[in-house]
C-alpha positions as CSV (number, residue, x, y, z in Angstrom):
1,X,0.0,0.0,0.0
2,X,1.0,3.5,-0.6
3,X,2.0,5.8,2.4
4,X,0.0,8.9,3.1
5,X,1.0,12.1,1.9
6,X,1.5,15.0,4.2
7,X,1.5,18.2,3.2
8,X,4.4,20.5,3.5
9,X,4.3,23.9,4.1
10,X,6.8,25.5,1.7
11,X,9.6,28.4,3.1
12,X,10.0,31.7,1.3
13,X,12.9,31.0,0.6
14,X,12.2,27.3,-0.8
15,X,12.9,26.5,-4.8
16,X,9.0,25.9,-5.8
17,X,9.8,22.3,-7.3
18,X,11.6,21.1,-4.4
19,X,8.2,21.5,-2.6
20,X,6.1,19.3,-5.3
21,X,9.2,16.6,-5.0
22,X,9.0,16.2,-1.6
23,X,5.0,15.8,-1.7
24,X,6.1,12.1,-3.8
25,X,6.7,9.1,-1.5
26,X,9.9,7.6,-2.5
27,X,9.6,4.2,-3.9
28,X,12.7,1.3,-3.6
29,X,14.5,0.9,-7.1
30,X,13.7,-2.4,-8.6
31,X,16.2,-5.8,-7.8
32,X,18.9,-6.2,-10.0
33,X,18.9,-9.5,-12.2
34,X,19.7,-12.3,-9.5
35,X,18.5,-10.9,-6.6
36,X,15.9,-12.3,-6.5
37,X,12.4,-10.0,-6.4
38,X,8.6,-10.8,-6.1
39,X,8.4,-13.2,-8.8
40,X,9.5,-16.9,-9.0
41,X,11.7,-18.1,-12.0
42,X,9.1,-20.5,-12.7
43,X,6.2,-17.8,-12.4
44,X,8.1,-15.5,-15.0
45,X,8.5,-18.7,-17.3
46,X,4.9,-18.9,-17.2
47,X,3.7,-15.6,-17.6
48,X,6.2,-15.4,-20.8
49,X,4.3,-18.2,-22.1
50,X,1.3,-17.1,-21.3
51,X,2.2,-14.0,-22.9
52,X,3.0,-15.8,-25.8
53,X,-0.1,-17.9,-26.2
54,X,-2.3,-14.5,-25.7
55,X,0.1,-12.5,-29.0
56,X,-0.4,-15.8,-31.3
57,X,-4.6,-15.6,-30.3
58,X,-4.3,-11.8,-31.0
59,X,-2.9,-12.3,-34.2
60,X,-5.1,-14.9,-34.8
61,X,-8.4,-12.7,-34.5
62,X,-6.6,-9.7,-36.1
63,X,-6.3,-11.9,-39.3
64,X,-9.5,-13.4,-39.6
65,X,-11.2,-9.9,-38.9
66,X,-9.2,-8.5,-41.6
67,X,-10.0,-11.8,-43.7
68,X,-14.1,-10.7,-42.3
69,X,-13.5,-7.1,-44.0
70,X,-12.0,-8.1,-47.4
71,X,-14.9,-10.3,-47.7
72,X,-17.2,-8.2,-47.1
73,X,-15.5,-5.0,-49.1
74,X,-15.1,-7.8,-52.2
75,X,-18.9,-8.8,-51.9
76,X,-20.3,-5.1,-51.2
77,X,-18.3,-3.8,-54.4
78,X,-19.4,-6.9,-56.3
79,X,-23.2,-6.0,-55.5
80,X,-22.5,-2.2,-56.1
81,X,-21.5,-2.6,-59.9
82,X,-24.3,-5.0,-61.0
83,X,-26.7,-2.7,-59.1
84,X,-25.4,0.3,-61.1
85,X,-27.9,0.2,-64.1
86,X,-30.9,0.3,-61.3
């Protein structure tokens, strides 16, 4: 959870941004490669596959929509020109 903020009054004398920077919780830098940090080797393994399986579906449905439109374009111009002479 994030800490609450606390207002602070700012000096005269006070640069104006260094008022608006102290007003931002700090936050830990992220674990460097071997550390170790919230995830699991084996969690990241699976979320890279599962990552994987969800671009392959998207690109999946992307192509069969744009399959869908050419389909439609092809039979919507097809039915525009012999409709012409109407």
């Amino acid at each position: 959870m994030s800490e609450p903020l606390q207002a602070v009054a700012p000096s005269p004398h006070a640069d104006p941004s260094a008022a608006h920077a102290a007003a931002i919780p700090a936050h830990d830098d992220p674990p460097s490669p071997g550390e170790g940090g919230p995830f699991t080797e084996q969690q990241i393994e699976q979320f890279e596959e599962d990552d994987a399986d969800a671009g392959r579906g998207i690109g999946k449905m992307l192509a069969l929509f744009f399959l869908y439109t050419v389909i439609v374009m092809s039979g919507v111009g097809w039915w525009t020109f012999h409709h012409q002479s109407h």
